[in-house]
C-alpha positions as CSV (number, residue, x, y, z in Angstrom):
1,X,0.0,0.0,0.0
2,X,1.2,3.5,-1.1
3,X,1.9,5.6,1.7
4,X,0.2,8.4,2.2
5,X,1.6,12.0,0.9
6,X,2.0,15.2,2.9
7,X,1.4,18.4,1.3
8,X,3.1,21.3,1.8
9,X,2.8,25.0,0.2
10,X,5.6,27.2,0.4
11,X,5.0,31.3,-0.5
12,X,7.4,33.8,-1.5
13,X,6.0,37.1,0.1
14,X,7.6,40.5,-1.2
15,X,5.8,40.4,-4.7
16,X,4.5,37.0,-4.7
17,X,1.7,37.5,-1.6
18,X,2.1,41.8,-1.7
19,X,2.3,43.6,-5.0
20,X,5.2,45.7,-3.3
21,X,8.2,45.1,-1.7
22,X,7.7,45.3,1.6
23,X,11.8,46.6,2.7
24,X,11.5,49.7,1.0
25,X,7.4,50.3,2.4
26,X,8.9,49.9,5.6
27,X,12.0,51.9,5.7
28,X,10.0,54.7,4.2
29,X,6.9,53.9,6.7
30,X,9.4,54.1,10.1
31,X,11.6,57.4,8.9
32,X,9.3,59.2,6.5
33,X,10.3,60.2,2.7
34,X,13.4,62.6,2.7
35,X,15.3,59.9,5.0
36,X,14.4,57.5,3.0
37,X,15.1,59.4,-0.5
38,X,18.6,60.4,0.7
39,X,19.1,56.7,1.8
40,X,17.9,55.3,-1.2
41,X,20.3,57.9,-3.3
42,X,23.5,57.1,-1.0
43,X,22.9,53.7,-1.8
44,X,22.2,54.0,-5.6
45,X,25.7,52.8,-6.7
46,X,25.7,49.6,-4.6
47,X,21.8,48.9,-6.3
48,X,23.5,48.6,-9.2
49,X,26.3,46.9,-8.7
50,X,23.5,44.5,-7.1
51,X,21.6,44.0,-10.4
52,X,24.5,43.4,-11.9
53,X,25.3,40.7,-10.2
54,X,28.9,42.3,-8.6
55,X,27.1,42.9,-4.9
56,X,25.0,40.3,-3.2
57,X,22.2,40.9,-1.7
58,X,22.6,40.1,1.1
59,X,25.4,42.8,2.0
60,X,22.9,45.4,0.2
61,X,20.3,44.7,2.5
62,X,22.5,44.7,5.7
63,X,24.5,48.0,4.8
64,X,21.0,49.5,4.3
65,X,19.3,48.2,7.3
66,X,22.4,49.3,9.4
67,X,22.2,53.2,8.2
68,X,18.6,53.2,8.9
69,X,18.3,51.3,11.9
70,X,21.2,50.5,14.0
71,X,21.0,51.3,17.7
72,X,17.0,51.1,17.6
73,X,15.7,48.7,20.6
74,X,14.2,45.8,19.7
75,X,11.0,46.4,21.4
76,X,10.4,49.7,19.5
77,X,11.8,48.3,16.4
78,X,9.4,44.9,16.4
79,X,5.9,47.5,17.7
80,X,7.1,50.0,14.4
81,X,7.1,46.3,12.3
82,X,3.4,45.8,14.0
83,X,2.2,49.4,12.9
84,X,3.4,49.0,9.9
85,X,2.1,45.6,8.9
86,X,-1.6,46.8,10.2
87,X,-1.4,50.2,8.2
88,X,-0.6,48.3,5.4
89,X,-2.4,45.4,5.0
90,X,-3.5,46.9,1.2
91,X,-0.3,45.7,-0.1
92,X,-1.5,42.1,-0.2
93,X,-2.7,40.6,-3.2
94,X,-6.0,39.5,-2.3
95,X,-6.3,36.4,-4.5
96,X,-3.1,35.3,-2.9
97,X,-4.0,35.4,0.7
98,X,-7.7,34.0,-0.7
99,X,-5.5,31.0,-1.8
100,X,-2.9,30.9,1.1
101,X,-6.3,30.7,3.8
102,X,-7.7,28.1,1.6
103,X,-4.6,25.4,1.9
104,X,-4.5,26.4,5.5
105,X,-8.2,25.2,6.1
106,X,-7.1,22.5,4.4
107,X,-4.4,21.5,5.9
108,X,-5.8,22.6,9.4
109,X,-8.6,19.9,8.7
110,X,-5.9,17.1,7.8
111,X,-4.4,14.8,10.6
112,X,-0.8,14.3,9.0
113,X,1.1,17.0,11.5
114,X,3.8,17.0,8.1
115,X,1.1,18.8,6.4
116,X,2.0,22.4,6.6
117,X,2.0,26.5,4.9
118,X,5.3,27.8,4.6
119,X,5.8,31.4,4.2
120,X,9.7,31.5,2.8
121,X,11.2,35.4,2.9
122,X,14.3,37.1,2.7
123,X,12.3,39.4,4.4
124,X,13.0,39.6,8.2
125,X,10.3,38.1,10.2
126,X,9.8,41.1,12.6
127,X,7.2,42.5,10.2
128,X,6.1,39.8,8.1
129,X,4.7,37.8,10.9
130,X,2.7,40.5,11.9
131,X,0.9,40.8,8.6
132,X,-0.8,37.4,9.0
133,X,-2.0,38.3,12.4
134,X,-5.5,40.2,11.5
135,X,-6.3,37.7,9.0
136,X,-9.5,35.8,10.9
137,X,-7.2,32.5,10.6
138,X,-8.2,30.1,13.7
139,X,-5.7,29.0,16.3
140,X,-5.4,26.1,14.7
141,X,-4.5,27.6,11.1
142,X,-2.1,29.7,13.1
143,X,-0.7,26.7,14.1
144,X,0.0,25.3,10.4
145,X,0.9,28.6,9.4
146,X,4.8,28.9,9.5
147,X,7.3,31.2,9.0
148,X,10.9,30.7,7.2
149,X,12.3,34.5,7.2
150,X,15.3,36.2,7.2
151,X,16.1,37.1,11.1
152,X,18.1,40.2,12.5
153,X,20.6,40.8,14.6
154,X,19.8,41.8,18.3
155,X,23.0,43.0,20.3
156,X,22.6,44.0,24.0
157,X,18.9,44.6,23.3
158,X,19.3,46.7,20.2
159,X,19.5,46.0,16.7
160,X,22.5,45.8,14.8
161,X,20.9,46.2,11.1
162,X,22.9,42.9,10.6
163,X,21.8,39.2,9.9
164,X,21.8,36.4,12.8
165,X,20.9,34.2,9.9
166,X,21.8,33.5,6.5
167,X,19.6,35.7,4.2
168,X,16.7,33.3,2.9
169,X,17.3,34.3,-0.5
170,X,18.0,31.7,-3.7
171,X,19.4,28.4,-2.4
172,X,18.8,29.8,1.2
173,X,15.6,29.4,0.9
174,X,15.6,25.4,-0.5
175,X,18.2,24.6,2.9
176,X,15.7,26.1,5.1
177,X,12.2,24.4,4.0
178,X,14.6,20.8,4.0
179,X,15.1,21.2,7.8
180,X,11.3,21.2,7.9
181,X,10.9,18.2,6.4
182,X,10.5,15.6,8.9
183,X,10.2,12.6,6.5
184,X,12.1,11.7,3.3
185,X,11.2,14.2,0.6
186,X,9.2,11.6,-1.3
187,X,6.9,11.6,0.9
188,X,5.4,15.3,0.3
189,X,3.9,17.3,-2.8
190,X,5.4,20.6,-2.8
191,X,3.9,23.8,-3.9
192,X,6.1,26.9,-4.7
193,X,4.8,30.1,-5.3
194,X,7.3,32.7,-6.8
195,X,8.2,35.6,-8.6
196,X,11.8,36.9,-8.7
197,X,15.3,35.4,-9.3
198,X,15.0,34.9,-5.5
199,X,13.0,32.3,-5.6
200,X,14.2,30.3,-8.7
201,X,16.0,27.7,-6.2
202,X,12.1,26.9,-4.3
203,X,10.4,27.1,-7.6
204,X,12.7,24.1,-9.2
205,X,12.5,22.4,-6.0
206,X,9.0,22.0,-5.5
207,X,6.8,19.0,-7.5
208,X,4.4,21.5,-8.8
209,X,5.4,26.1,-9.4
210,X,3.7,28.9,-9.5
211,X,5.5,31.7,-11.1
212,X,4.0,35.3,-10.6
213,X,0.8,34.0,-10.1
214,X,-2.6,35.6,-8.3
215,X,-1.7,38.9,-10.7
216,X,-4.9,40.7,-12.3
């Protein structure tokens, strides 16, 4: 008899479940347009080394959260992530959190405990958690609901703008769903949802892709 399969759905959230990319709304959101603007010029140079491929980014996204943020208390940095992820709830596609909640009931409802919704970001997790807190979801859903991010560095109660984790970016983000995988990977049906260079690594990865989908 053919054992039964797990199924697990794995989102990409900066473009994939928002239409924008949530870095920028936030950094804009927490110190207000000229900062930002000036920022954003400062850093123009190393943007497009980025795209060029001759900066990763990775070190981008550090040196930028570093000016912006360094020295900032955790506890005021994560309640500026919560106001910003309720004041901006709008960014979500809404056929993508339609389908997200509906693999969630479903997987809520199933008894295999392997049976799971991964949200996979480079993104760090002190504000995209708190975008999936006013969504009606029941404690249970909660419970299936997961969260693979990108997580920051917290010094002496402060944060450092740095990474205490490897940015979940590309391969990262392929290492980081494995160590969730309690059983051999036969034994699941993966669903990838996508849409950047980012994600190419989850998208091959998965038995079944979705690239730039839930788009009008």
């Amino acid at each position: 008899m053919e054992p039964l399969k797990r199924f697990i759905y794995a989102y990409d959230f900066d473009g994939t479940l928002t239409s924008s990319d949530s870095l920028l709304a936030f950094i804009r959101y927490a110190k207000g347009d000229l900062r930002f603007w000036l920022g954003m010029l400062w850093f123009s140079p190393l943007f497009v080394l980025m795209k060029l491929g001759h900066y990763s980014n990775s070190r981008v996204k550090e040196k930028v959260l570093t000016l912006f943020f360094r020295g900032t208390r955790i506890e005021d940095f994560n309640e500026r992530c919560r106001q910003f992820a309720a004041s901006h709830q709008h960014i979500f596609r809404p056929k993508g959190i339609e389908d997200l909640k509906g693999h969630l009931a479903k997987v809520a409802a199933s008894r295999l405990p392997e049976d799971g919704v991964f949200v996979v970001s480079a993104s760090p997790s002190n504000w995209v958690k708190p975008f999936f807190s006013d969504l009606g979801l029941t404690a249970e859903e909660m419970r299936r609901l997961r969260f693979l991010c990108t997580e920051m560095e917290v010094v002496e109660g402060r944060v450092t703008g740095k990474f205490s984790t490897p940015n979940c970016y590309g391969p990262e983000k392929v290492r980081r769903l494995k160590e969730q995988l309690r059983l051999t990977r036969s034994l699941y049906i993966i669903t990838a949802y996508g849409d950047s260079r980012g994600d190419k690594e989850l998208l091959d990865f998965a038995d079944v892709s979705h690239f730039k989908p839930f788009r009008e």
